[in-house]
N, C-alpha and C positions, 0 to 999 in steps of 0.2 A: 442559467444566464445566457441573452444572444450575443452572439458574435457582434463585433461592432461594426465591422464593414466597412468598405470606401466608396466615396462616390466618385466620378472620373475628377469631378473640380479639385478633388481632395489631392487626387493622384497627382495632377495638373503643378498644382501647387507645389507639392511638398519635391518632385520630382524637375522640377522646372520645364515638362514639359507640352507642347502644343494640344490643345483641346482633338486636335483631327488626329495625332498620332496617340494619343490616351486611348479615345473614342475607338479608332479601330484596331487598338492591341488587345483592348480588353475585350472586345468581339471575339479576337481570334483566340483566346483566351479561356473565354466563356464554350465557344465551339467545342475547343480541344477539350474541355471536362478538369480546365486546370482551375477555375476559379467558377463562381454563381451566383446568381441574385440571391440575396438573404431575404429570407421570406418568413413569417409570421405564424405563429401556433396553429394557421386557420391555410397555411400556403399561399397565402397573396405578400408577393413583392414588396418590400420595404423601401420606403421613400423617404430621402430626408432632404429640406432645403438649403437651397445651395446660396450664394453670399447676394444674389440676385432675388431670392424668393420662390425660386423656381423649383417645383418637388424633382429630385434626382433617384433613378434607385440604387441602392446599395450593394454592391458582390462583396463577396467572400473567396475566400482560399480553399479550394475540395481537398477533401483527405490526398485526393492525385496530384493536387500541386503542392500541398505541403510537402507531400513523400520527396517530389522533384528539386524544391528548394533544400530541404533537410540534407538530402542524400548529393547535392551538387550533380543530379544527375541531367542528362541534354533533355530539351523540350521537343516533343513529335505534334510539332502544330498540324490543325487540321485546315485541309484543302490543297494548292496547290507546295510545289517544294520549293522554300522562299530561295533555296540555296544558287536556283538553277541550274542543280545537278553537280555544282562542286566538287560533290564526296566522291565520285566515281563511282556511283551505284550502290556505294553504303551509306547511307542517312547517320549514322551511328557515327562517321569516321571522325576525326579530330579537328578535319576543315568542313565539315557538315553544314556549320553556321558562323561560320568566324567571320564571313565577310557581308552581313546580311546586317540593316539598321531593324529589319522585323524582327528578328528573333532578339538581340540584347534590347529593343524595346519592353520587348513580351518579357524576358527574363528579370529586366528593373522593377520592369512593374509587379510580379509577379514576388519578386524578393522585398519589396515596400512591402506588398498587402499582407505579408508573413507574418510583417513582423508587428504585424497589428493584430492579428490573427492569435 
């Protein structure tokens, strides 16, 4: 059986929030190897339409962000450090991400798509 996956509208919706802050969590998201496009017996991208008509495609939860939601453990987004270096040089530390709207974005969302998962 596939995974059912969301699309950003779904996310949108269910999570109340903004198309431009869905759109680039689930980027940073997808980067990090925390979530992916659900893709088809054959590896092409799964699309489903959106309340517009418009084909959208679908991610999923990776075994890496299941693990992350599972286990309550911090997210190591990829690219820059959204913190701007609050930890003191530890990314790990306990103020790492506490004052960042990117990262509890990326964590909502990421704990929605679980639980669909």
């Amino acid at each position: 059986m596939m995974p059912r996956g969301t699309t950003s509208e779904e996310v949108e919706r269910a999570l109340g929030m903004r198309h431009q802050t869905v759109s680039a969590r689930r980027t940073d998201l997808r980067a990090s190897g925390y979530t992916d496009y659900l893709r088809d017996e054959k590896g092409i991208r799964v699309q489903r339409s959106t309340s517009s008509k418009s084909p959208a495609y679908v991610h999923v939860v990776t075994d890496k962000g299941k693990n992350v939601v599972d286990n309550k453990l911090p997210l190591q987004l990829h690219g820059h450090d959204p913190t701007g270096s609050h930890h003191g040089g530890n990314p790990m530390s306990s103020h790492a991400f506490g004052y960042t709207s990117r990262y509890t974005d990326c964590y909502r969302i990421l704990e929605y798509m679980r639980q669909l998962s």
